[in-house]
C-alpha positions in Angstrom: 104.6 37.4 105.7 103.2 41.0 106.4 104.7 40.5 110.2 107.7 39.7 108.7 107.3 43.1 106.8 106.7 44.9 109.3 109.5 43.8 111.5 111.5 45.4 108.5 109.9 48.4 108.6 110.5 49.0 112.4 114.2 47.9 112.0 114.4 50.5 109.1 113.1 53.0 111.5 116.4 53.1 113.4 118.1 53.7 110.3 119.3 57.0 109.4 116.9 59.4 107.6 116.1 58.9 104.1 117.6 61.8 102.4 115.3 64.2 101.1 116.2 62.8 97.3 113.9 62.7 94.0 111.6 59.6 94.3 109.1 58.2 91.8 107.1 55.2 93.2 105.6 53.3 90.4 103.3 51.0 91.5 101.6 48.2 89.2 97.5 49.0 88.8 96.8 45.2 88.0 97.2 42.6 90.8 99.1 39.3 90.2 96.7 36.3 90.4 97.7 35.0 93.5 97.7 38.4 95.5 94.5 38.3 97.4 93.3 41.5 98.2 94.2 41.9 101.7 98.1 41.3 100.2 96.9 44.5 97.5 95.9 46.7 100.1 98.6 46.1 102.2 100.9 46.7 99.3 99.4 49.4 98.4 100.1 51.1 101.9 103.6 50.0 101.8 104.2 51.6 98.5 102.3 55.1 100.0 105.2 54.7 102.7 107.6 54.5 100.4 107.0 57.3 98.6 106.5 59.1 101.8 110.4 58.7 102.5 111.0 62.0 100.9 109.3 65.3 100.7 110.4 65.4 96.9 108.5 62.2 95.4 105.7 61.1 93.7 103.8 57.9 93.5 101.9 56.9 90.6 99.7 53.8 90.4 100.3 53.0 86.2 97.2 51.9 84.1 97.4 48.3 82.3 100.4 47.3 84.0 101.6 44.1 86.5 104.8 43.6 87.7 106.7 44.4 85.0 106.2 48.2 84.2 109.1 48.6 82.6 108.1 46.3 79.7 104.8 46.9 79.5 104.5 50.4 80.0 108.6 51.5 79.2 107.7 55.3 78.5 105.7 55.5 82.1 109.3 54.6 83.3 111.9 56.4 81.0 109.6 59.7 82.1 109.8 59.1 85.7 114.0 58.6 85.3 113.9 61.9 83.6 111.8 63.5 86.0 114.2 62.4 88.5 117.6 63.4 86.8 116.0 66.7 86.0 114.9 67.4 89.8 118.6 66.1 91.0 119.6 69.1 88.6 118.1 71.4 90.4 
């Protein structure tokens, strides 16, 4: 799976440049139970990459959530679509 990955990633590369847009990363702190932890911490670097695209992002890891952020932790998310509307403003 993870060379799969990253013969994604090196296509990517030859891709245009990711535009130097507003980017929150929100990235589950609890692992699902059939991630073993070599599949966290390689998830873990892609989402670092990720958030690396732009020079205008952030990446937060949110506490007491799994896959589903957005319905376990919905303010952690409305924030970072305001954050990004209000730097897309600017």
């Amino acid at each position: 799976m993870f060379a799969r990955l990253r013969g994604l990633s090196q296509e990517a590369e030859a891709w245009d440049p990711f535009p130097d847009v507003p980017l929150v990363v929100l990235t589950a702190e609890k692992s699902s139970l059939f991630e073993t932890r070599a599949m966290r911490k390689q998830y873990l670097v892609f989402q670092r990459e990720l958030a690396a695209l732009s020079t205008r992002s952030t990446h937060q890891v949110v506490d007491d959530s799994h896959h589903f952020i957005h319905k376990e932790q919905p303010e952690v998310v409305i924030r970072a679509i305001k954050n990004v509307v209000d730097q897309s403003r600017r």
